[in-house]
C-alpha positions in Angstrom: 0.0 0.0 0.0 1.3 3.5 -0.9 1.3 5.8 2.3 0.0 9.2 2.0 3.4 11.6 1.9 2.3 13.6 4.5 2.1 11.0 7.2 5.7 11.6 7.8 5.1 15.1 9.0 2.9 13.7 12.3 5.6 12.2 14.7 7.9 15.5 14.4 4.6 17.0 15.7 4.3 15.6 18.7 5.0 16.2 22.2 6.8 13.7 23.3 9.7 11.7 21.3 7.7 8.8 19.0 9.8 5.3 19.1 8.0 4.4 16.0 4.5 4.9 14.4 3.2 2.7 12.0 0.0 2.3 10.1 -3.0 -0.1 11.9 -6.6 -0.4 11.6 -7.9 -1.4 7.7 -5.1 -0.3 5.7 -3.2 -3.1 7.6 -6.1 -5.2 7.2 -6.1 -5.6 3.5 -9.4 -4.0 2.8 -9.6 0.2 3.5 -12.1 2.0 1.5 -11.5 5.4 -0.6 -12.8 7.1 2.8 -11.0 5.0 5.3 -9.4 7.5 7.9 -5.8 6.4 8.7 -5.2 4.8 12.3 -1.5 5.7 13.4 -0.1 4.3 16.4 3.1 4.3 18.0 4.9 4.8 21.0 6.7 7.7 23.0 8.6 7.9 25.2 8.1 10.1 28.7 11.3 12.0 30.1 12.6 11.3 33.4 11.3 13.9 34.9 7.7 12.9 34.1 7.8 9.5 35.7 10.5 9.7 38.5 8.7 12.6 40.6 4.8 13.9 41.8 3.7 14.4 38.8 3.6 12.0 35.7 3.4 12.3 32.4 0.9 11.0 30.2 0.9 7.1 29.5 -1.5 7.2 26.6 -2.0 10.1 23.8 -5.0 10.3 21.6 -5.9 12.5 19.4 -8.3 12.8 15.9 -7.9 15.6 13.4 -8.3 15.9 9.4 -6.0 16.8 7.5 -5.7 17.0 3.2 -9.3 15.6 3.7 -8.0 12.6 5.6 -9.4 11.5 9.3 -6.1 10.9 11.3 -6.6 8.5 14.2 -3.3 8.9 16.2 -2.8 7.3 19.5 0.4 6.2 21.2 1.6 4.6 24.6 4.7 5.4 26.8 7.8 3.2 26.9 6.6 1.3 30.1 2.9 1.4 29.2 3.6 -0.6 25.5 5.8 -3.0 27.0 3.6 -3.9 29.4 0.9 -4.4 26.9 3.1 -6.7 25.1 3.6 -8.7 27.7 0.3 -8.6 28.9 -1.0 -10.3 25.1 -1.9 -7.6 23.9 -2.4 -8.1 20.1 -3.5 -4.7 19.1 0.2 -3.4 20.4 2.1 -6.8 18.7 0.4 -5.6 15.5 0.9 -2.0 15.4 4.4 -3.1 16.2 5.2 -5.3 13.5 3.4 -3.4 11.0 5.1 -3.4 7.5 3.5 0.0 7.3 6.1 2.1 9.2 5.4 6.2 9.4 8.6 6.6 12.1 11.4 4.3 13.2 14.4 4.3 15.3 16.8 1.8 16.8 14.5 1.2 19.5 11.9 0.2 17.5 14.0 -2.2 15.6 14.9 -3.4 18.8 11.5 -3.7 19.6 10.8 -5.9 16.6 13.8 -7.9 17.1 12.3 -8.9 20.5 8.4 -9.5 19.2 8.9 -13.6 18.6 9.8 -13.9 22.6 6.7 -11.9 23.5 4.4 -14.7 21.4 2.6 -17.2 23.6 -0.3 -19.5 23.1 -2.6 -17.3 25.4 -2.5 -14.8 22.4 -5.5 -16.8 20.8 -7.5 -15.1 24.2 -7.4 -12.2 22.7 -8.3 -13.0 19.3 -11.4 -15.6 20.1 -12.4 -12.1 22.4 -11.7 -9.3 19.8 -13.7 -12.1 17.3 -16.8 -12.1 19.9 -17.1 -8.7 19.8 -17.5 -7.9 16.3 -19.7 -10.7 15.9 -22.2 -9.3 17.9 -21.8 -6.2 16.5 -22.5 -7.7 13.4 -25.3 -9.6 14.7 -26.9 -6.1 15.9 -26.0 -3.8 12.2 -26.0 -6.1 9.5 -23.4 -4.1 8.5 -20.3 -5.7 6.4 -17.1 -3.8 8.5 -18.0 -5.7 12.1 -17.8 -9.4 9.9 -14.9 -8.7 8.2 -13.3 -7.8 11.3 -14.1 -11.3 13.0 -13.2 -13.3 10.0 -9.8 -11.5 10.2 -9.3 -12.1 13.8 -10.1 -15.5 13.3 -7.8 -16.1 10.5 -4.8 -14.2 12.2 -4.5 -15.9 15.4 -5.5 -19.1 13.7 -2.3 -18.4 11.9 -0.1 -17.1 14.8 -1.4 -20.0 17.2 0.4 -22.6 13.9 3.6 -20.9 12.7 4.6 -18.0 15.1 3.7 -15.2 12.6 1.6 -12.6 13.1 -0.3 -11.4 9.5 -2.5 -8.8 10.1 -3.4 -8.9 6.6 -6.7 -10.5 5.8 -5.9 -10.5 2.0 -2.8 -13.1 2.9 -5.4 -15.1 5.2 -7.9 -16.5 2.8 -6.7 -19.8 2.9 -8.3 -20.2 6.4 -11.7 -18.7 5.7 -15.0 -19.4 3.2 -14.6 -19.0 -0.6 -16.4 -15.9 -0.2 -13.7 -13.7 1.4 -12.7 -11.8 -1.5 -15.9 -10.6 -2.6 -16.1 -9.3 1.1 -13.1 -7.2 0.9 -14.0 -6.2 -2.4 -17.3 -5.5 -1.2 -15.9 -3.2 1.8 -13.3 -1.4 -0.3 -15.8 -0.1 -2.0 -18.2 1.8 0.3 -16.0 2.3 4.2 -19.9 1.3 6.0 -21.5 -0.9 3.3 -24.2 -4.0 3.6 -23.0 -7.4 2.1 -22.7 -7.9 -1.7 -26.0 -10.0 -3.1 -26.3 -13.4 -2.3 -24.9 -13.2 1.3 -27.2 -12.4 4.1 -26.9 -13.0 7.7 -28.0 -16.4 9.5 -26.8 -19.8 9.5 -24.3 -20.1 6.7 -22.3 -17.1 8.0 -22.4 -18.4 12.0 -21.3 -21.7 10.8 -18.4 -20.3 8.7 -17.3 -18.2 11.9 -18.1 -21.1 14.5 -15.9 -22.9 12.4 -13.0 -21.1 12.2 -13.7 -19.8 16.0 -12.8 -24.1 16.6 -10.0 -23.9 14.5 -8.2 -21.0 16.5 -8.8 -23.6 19.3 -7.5 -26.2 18.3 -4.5 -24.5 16.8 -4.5 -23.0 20.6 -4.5 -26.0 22.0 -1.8 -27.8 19.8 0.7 -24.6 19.4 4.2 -24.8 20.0 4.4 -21.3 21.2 5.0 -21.2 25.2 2.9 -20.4 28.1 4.6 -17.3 28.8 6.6 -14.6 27.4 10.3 -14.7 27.6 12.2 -11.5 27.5 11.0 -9.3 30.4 14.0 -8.7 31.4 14.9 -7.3 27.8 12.4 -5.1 27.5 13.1 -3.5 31.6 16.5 -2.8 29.9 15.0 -1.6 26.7 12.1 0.8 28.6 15.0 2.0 30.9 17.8 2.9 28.0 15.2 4.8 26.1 14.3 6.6 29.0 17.8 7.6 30.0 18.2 8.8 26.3 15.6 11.1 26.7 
């Protein structure tokens, strides 16, 4: 996907030093729409000062805005905050991190990346099977197509990180573990950001059974993955947060 050129402009904007921002939301999906806005999200990184005395910084920033005609979702975690998430599995913060979309880098964040595969565990499919529940009732309640993409890509990424140890946030890479149909959806949603499903596809049994089906196969792949209980460089990412920090 080709970035818009003046996404490079945000992280020299903000307050606070950004480790890296990078690109989430349905532009790392596989399937944004002409009026998509643009989810950013990153990290920064809060001086000493800000975390070692009374007052403290801000652990999350969030902020919405328009600019060139483009919604711009932007919100970021401290240092401390982020790695906690990551060791927490959290895989809204493991996918905004490995994002191939990158806005802003630096060593850290390369760093960062290097470290990813030890923060992988089987419990990661928790958070996917829940994200999945949630847009399936949202689905359930609108009709509308965004909310069923969203669980079929769910479904199909942790199904995929629970067998090989890669995260794909891209849905357009996942069709292999989803109905035949999957395309048409995506085409179906580039087309119109909140639009209804193409003809021939309405909501009831064959579209619960496709998702109860792949809801079993993340699972099983669970339940059979080689990836470990728990997360195995905590004591990296301490060194990491605190080297940052001292950096200012």
């Amino acid at each position: 996907m080709e970035l818009f050129g003046w996404l490079a402009e945000i992280p020299g904007e903000q307050p606070y030093p950004l480790v890296f921002a990078t690109v989430s939301g349905a532009h790392l999906y596989g399937f944004p729409s002409a009026d998509s806005d643009v989810d950013l999200r990153g990290m920064h990184v809060l001086p000493v000062e800000e975390v070692a005395g009374l007052r403290h910084g801000p652990e999350t920033l969030s902020r919405m805005w328009t600019r060139h005609g483009v919604e711009v979702d932007l919100v970021t975690h401290d240092a401390a905050k982020f790695c906690r998430l990551l060791l927490g599995r959290n895989g809204y913060v493991l996918e905004q991190l490995l994002s191939p979309l990158v806005v802003a880098s630096s060593p850290v964040h390369e760093e960062l990346v290097a470290l990813a595969p030890g923060c992988l565990t089987r419990h990661h499919a928790h958070h996917y099977l829940g994200f999945a529940r949630t847009q399936w009732r949202l689905f359930e309640q609108t009709g509308e197509l965004k909310p069923l993409l969203y669980t079929f890509r769910v479904l199909a990424t942790g199904t995929h990180l629970m067998r090989t140890g890669e995260l794909q946030a891209d849905l357009t890479r996942l069709y292999a573990y989803g109905p035949a149909y999957l395309p048409e959806l995506v085409a179906a949603k580039q087309a119109a950001e909140h639009g209804r499903l193409p003809g021939g596809l309405v909501p009831g049994e064959g579209l619960a059974a496709d998702v109860e089906r792949m809801r079993r196969a993340l699972e099983e792949a669970r339940d059979s993955s080689a990836l470990p209980e728990r997360a195995g460089v905590e004591a990296a990412l301490h060194d990491l947060v605190l080297r940052a920090r001292s950096r200012g």
